[in-house]
C-alpha positions as CSV (number, residue, x, y, z in Angstrom):
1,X,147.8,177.9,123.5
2,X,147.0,179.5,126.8
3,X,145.1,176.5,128.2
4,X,148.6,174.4,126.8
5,X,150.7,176.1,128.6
6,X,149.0,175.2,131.6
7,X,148.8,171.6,131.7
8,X,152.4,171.7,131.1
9,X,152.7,173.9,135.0
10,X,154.2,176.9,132.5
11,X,151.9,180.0,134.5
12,X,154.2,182.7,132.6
13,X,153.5,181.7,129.3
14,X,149.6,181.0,129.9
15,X,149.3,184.4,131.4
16,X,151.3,185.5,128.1
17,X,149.2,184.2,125.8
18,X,146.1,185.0,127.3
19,X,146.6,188.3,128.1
20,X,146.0,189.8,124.3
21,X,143.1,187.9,123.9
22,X,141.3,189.2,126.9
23,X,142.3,192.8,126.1
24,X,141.2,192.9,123.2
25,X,137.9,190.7,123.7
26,X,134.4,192.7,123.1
27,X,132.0,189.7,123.7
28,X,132.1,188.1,127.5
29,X,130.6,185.3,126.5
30,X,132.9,184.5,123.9
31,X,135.8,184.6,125.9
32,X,134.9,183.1,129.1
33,X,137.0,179.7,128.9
34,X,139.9,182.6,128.4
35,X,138.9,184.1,132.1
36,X,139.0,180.7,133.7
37,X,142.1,179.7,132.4
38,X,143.7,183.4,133.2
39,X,142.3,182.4,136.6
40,X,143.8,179.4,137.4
41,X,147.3,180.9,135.8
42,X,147.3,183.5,138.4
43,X,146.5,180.9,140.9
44,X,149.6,179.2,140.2
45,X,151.4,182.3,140.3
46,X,150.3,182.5,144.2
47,X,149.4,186.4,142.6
48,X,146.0,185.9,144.8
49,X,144.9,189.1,145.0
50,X,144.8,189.6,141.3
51,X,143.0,186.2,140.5
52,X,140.3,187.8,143.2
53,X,139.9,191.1,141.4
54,X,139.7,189.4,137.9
55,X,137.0,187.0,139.0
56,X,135.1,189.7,140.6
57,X,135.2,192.0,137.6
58,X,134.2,189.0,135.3
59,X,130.9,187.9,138.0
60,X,129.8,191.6,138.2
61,X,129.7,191.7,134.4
62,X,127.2,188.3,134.4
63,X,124.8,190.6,136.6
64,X,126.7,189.1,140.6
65,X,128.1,192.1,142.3
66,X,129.9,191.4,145.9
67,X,131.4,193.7,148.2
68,X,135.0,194.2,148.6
69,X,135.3,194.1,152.5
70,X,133.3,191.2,153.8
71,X,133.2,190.8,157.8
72,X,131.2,188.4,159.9
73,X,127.7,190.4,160.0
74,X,127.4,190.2,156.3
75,X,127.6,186.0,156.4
76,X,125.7,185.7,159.3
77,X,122.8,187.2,157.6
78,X,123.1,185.9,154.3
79,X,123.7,182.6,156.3
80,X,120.6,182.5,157.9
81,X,118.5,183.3,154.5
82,X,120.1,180.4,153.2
83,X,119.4,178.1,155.6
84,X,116.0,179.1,155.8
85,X,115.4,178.1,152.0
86,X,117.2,174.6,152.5
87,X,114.6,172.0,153.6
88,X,116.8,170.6,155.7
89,X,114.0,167.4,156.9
90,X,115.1,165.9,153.4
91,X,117.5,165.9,150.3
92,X,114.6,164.9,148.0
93,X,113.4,168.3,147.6
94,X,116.7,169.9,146.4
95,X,117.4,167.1,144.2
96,X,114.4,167.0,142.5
97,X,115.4,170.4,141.3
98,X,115.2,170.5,137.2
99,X,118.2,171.2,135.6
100,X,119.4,174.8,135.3
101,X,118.6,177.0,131.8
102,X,119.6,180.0,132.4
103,X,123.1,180.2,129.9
104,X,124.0,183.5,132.1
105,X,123.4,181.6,135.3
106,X,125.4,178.3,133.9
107,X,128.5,180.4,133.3
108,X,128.2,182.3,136.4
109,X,128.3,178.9,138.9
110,X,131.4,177.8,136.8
111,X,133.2,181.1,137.5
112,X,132.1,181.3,141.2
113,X,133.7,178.0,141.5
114,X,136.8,178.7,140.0
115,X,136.8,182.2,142.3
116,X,136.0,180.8,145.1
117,X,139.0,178.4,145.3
118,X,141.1,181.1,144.9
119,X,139.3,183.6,147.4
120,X,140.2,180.1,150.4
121,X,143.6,181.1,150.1
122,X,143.4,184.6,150.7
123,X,139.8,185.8,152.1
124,X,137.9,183.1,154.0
125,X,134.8,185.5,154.3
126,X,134.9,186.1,150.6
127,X,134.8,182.7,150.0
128,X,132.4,181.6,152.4
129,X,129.7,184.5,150.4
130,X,130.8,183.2,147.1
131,X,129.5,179.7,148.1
132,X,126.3,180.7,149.2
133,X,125.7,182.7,145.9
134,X,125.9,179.3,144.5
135,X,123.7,177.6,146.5
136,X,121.5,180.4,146.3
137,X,121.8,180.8,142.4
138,X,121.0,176.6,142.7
139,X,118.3,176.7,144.7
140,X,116.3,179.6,142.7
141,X,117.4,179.0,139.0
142,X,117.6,175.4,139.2
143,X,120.7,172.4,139.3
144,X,124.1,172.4,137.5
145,X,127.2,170.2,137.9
146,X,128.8,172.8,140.2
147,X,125.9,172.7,142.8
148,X,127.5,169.6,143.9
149,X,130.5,171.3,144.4
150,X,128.9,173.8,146.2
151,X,126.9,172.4,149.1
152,X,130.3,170.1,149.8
153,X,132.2,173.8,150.0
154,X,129.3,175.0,152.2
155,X,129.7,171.6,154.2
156,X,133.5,172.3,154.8
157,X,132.8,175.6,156.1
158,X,130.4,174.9,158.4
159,X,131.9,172.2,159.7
160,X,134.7,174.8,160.4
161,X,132.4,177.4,161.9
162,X,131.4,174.4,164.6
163,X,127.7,173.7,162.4
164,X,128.2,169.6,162.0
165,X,124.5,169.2,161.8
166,X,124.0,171.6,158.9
167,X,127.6,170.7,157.1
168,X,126.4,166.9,157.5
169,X,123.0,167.9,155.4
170,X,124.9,170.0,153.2
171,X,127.3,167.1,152.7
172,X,124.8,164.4,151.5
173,X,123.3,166.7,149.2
174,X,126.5,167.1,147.3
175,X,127.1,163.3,147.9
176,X,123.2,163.1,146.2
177,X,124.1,165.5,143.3
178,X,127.3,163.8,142.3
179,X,125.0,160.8,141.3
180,X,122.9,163.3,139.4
181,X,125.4,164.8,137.3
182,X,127.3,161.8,136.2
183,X,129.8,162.4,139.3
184,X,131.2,166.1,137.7
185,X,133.5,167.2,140.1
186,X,133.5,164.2,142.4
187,X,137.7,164.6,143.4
188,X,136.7,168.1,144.2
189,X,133.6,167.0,146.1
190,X,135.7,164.4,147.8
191,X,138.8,166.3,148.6
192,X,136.2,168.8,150.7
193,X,134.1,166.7,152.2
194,X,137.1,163.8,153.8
195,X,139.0,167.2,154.6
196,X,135.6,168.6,156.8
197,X,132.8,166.9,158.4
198,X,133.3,162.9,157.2
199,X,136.6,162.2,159.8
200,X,133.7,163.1,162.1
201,X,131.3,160.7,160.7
202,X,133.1,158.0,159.5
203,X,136.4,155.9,160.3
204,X,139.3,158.0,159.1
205,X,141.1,155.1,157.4
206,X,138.0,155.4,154.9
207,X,138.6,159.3,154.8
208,X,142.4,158.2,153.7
209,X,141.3,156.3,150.7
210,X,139.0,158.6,149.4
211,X,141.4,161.5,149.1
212,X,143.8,159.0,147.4
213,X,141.3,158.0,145.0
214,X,140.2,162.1,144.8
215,X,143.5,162.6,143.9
216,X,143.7,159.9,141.0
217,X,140.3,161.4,139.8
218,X,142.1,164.7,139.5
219,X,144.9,164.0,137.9
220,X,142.6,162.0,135.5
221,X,140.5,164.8,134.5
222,X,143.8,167.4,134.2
223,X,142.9,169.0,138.0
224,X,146.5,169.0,138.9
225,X,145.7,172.2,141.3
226,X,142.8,169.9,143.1
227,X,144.4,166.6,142.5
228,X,148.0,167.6,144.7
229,X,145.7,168.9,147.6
230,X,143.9,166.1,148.1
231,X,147.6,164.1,147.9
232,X,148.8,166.4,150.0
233,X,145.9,165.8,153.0
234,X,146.7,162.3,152.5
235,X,150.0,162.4,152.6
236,X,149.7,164.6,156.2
237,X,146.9,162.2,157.5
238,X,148.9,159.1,157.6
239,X,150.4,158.8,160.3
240,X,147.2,159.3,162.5
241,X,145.3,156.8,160.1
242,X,147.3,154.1,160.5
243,X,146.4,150.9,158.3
244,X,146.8,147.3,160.0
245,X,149.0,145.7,156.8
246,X,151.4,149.0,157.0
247,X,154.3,149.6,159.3
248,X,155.7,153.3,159.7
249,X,158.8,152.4,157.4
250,X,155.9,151.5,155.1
251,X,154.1,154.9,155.4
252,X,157.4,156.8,155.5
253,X,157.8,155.2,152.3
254,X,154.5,156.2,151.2
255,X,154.8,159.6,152.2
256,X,158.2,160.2,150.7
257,X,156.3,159.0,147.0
258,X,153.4,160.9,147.5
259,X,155.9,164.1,148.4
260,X,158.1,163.9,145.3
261,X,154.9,163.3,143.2
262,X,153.8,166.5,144.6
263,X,157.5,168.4,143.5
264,X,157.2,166.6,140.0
265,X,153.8,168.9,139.8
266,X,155.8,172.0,141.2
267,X,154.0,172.6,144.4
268,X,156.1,173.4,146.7
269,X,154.0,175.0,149.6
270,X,151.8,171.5,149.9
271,X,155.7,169.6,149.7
272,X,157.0,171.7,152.5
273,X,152.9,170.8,154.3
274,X,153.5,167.4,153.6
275,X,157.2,167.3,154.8
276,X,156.5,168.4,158.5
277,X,154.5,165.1,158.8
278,X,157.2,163.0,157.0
279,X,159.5,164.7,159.5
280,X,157.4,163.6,162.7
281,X,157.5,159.9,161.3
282,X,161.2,159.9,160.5
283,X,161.6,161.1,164.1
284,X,159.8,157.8,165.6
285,X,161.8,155.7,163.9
286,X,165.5,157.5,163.0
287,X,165.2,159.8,166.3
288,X,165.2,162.5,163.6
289,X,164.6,163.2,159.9
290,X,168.0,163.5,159.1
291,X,168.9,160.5,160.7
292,X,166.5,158.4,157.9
293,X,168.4,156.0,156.0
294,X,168.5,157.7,152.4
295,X,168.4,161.5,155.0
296,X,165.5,162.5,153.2
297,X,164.6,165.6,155.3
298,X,162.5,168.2,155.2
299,X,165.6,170.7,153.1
300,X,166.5,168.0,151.2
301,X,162.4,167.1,149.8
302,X,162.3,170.7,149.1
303,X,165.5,170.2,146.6
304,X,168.4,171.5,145.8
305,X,168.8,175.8,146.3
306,X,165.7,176.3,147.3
307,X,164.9,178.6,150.2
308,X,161.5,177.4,152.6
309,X,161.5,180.9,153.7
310,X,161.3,182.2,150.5
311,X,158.9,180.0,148.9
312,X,156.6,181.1,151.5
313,X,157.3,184.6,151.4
314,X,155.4,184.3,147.9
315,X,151.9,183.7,149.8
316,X,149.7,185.2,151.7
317,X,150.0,185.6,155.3
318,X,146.7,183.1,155.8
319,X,148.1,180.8,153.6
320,X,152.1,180.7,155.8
321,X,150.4,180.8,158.7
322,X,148.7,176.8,157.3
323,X,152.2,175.9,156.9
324,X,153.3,177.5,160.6
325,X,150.4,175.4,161.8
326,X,151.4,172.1,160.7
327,X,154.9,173.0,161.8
328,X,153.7,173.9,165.8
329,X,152.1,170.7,165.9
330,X,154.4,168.7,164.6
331,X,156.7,169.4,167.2
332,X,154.0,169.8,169.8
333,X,153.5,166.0,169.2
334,X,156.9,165.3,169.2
335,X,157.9,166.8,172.5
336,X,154.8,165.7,174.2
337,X,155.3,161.8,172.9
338,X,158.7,162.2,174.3
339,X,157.9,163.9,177.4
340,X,159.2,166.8,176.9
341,X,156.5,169.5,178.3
342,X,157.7,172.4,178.7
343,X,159.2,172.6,174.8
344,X,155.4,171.0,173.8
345,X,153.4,173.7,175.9
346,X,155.9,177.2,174.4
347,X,153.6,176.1,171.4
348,X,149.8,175.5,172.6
349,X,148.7,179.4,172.8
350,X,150.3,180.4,169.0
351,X,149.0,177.3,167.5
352,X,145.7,178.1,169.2
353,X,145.8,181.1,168.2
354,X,146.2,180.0,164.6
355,X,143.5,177.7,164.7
356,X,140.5,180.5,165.8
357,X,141.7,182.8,163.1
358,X,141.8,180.0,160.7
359,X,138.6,177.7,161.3
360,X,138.5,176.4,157.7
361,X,141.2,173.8,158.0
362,X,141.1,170.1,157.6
363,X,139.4,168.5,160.2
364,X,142.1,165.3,160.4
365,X,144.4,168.7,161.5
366,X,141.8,170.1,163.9
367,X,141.0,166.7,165.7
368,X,144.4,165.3,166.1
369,X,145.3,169.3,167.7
370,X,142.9,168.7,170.1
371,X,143.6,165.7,171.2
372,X,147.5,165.5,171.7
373,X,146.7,169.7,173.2
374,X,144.1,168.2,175.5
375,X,147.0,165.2,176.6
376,X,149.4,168.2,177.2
377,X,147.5,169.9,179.7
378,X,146.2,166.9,181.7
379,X,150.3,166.2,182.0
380,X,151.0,169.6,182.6
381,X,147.9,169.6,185.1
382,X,149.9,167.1,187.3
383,X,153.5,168.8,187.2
384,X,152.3,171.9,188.1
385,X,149.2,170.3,190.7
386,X,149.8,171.2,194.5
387,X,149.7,167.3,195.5
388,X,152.5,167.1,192.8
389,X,154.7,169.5,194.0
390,X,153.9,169.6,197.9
391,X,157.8,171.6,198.3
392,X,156.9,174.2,196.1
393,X,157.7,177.6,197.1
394,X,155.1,179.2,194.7
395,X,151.7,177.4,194.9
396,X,149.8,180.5,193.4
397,X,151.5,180.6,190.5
398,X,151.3,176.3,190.1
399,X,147.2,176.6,190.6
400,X,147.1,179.2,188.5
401,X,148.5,176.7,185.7
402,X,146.5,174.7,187.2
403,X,143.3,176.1,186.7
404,X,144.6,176.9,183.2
405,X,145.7,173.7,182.1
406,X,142.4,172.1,183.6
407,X,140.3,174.8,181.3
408,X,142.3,173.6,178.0
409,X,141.6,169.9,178.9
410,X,138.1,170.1,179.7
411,X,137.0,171.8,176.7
412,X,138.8,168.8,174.6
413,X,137.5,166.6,176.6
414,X,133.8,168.2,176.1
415,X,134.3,168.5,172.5
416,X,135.4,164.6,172.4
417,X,132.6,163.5,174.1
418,X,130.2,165.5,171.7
419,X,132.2,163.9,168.4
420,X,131.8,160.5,169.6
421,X,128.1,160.8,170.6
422,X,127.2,162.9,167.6
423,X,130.1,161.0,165.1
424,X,132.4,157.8,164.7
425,X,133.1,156.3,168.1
426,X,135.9,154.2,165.9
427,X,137.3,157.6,165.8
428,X,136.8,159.0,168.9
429,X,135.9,155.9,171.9
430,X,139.7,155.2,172.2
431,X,140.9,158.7,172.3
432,X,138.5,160.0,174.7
433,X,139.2,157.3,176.7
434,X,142.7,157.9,176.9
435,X,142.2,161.7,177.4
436,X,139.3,160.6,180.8
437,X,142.1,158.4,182.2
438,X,145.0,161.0,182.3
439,X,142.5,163.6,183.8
440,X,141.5,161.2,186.1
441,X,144.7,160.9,187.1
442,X,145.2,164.8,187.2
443,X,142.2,164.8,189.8
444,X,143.5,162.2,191.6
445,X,141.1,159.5,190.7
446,X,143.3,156.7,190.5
447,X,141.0,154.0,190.6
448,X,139.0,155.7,187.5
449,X,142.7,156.8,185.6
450,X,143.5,152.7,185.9
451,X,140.3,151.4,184.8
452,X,139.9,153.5,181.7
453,X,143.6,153.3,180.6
454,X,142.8,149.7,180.0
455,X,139.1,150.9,178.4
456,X,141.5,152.9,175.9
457,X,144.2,149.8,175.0
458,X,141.2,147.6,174.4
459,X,138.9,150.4,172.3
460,X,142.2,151.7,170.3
461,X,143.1,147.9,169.3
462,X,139.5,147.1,168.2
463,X,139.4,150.3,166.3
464,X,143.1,149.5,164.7
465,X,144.8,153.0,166.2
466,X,148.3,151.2,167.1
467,X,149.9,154.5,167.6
468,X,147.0,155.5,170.8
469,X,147.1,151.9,171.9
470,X,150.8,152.1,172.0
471,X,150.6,155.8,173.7
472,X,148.0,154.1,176.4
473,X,150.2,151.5,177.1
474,X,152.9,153.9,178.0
475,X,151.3,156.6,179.4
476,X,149.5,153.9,181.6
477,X,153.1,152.7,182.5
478,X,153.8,155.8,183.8
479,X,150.5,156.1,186.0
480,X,151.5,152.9,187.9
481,X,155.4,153.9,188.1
482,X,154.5,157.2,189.8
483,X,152.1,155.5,191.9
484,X,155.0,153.0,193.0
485,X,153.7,150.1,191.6
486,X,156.9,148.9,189.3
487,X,155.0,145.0,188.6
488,X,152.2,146.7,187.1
489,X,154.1,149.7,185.2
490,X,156.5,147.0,183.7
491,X,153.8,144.6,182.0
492,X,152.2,148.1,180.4
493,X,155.9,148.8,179.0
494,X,156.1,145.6,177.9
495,X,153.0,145.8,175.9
496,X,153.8,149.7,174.6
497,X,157.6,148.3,173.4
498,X,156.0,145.3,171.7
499,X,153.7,147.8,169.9
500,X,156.3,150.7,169.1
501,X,158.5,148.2,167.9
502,X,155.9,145.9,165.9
503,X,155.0,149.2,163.9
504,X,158.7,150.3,163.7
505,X,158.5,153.3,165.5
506,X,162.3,151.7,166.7
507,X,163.3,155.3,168.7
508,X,160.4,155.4,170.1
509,X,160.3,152.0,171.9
510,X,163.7,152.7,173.3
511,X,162.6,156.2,174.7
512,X,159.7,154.0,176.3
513,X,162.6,151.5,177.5
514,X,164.4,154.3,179.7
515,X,161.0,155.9,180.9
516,X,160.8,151.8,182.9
517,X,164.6,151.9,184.4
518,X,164.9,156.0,184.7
């Protein structure tokens, strides 16, 4: 009845009918399909804190004790142990692994996995142990279906923590383990791995499809709870993995499906996610999102009498602060895009901030921060530069931007560098690109800013990315205006309205329009 009620979204009456039956259970081992569904009830109830405690009380009774406060000492340690007892030359060795016997062991890895989803959304550290107890339990007591799911967890947070080397070895094990195991868990596996270290390995189109088709999976095998993530990812990806056939009408249209799909499933933290980044398209073509033709706004997607502020207040700080995240970008994007820098830079240091408490985030998130943050300060390099403002009554205060501004973009630009050497150059070769030719320009290296602008139009169109190729187009329109040379900045606006315009982004090409005759 309890396991009923939760197909049907009803949390309340699950947790009803469950309750008596683990109260009055004497035999664990009888009643563990109970725990896991009384789990995922909680979940749904955002009551966190008491799906942790449950889980925990459940694991130390099958013999795997954990400590209540876990800080950074305890996983760099247990870390290291692990690593050492992965042979990390091959993924042979762990897959020839036999098959797991131990029944004890068997039930443990399932719990740990149910656990450890809900320790993501409330103690990182927590988590992060929980998955190495599995990989640990997997590599001493042999392979189950959850191992798979548990070197693709491992992969996402390492990825996070900076480790791409170990995450990508972590990540083709579970890749390796799926195939063993008859693909158990593969929408899990999938939704972890396209949200962590493949958009660094692969082109992020591909990433795009495989959290669609993670979310079909899901929703085939009953995992709404996995199934709406891995929408909900999607959903917020697609305007940054733009697909040749598809305008941004086309994706709005998309994204407004995919959002009310995610309602119909009463979700409403991943619709209000979701929202910002139908928000940020509506914006490019309506000039806002309640300008859109049918004024399906953020309020509105949310539905009728319901409060944003108050649906958060139901989660934990960690988890508002996701949703704060995507918000501070959103509009960082926005006012950068239309020039507007100051509004764009009152954001940079919270949702910086944000992002070093919160490393285990999607990495489509993560990259597309850093590049459009590292654009900011090259921009805001120049305003506030001496050579820019040789009138200025307070150069001290303009190189100390300066010099701050310089520090945000070179570390972009390092880490840029390092993903396309180490990663997908159809990712990254027409970004970095773009970001070398506006700090080229910061530095005064015009003859280097003008020669890679074009370097970044040519890469972004070969690698499909009309949304950078437009962006080069007009941000290499404004290089030649500044410099005075109206011929040349005109044929680059030409080229950036054709493309805005082309893909629909309609506002958008007339903002480019006035930056020509302003």
């Amino acid at each position: 009845c309890g396991e009923a009620q939760l197909t049907q979204g009803n949390a309340d009456g699950a947790i009803t009918s469950l309750k008596p039956v683990l109260d009055h259970c004497k035999n664990l081992d009888d009643n563990l399909r109970a725990h896991y569904s009384y789990l995922v009830a909680l979940l749904l109830k955002t009551q966190h804190s008491e799906a942790i405690d449950h889980g925990l009380s459940v694991l130390q009774q099958l013999g795997e004790s954990f400590p209540v406060d876990v800080d950074r000492d305890v996983i760099r340690k247990e870390l290291g142990r692990i690593q050492a007892l992965m042979p990390s030359s091959s993924t042979d060795a762990i897959f020839q692994r036999s098959a797991m016997v131990d029944e004890s062991k068997i039930e443990t890895m399932h719990l740990l996995l149910v656990v450890s989803k809900v320790a993501y959304n409330k103690n990182p550290n927590l988590m992060l142990l929980l998955i190495l107890r599995m990989v640990d339990i997997s590599l001493t007591y042999g392979l189950t279906p959850e191992a798979s799911f548990a070197f693709a967890a491992l992969s996402f947070a390492l990825c996070g923590l900076g480790n791409h080397s170990l995450s990508e070895f972590c990540s083709r094990v579970a890749l390796s383990l799926l195939q063993k195991f008859d693909r158990k868990y593969s929408h899990i596996v999938y939704a972890l791995l396209n949200s962590s270290i493949l958009p660094y390995k692969q082109p992020i189109q591909a990433c795009l499809d495989s959290l669609k088709r993670a979310f079909t999976e899901g929703m085939e095998v009953g995992d709404v709870d996995w199934g709406v993530l891995s929408l909900s990812r999607a959903t917020s990806a697609m305007l940054f993995a733009p697909e040749t056939s598809k305008s941004l009408k086309n994706i709005e249209s998309d994204m407004k499906s995919n959002i009310q799909t995610i309602k119909l499933f009463k979700r409403p933290l991943f619709v209000l996610y979701s929202a910002h980044s139908l928000a940020a398209v509506q914006t490019l073509i309506y000039g806002s999102a309640e300008s859109s033709t049918d004024g399906s706004s953020r309020n509105s997607l949310m539905g009728e009498g319901i409060d944003m502020e108050e649906c958060l207040a139901e989660y934990s700080d960690r988890i508002r602060s996701n949703v704060l995240r995507k918000k501070l970008f959103c509009q960082l994007f926005l006012a950068y895009l239309f020039r507007r820098y100051d509004e764009a830079a009152a954001n940079v240091d919270e949702l910086r901030d944000i992002a070093a408490k919160n490393p285990f985030a999607p990495s489509a998130d993560s990259i597309n921060e850093q590049f459009y943050v590292c654009l900011l300060a090259c921009a805001m390099q120049r305003r506030d530069s001496a050579h820019e403002n040789p009138s200025s009554g307070s150069d001290d205060a303009d190189n100390s931007n300066v010099s701050k501004w310089h520090d945000v973009a070179a570390e972009g630009i390092n880490k840029f560098a390092t993903w396309r050497s180490d990663g997908s150059s159809w990712n990254f070769e027409h970004k970095l690109d773009l970001l070398t030719a506006e700090q080229a320009y910061a530095d005064g290296c015009f003859d280097t800013a003008a020669a890679t602008y074009d370097q970044a139009i040519k890469a972004a169109s070969e690698h499909c990315d009309v949304l950078v190729e437009a962006l080069a187009c007009e941000r290499a329109c404004i290089f030649h205006k500044e410099r005075g040379d109206m011929a040349e900045a005109k044929i680059y606006s030409k080229k950036a309205i054709w493309l805005y315009n082309d893909w629909e982004a309609t506002t958008k090409a007339e903002d480019v329009t006035s930056v020509v005759f302003s």
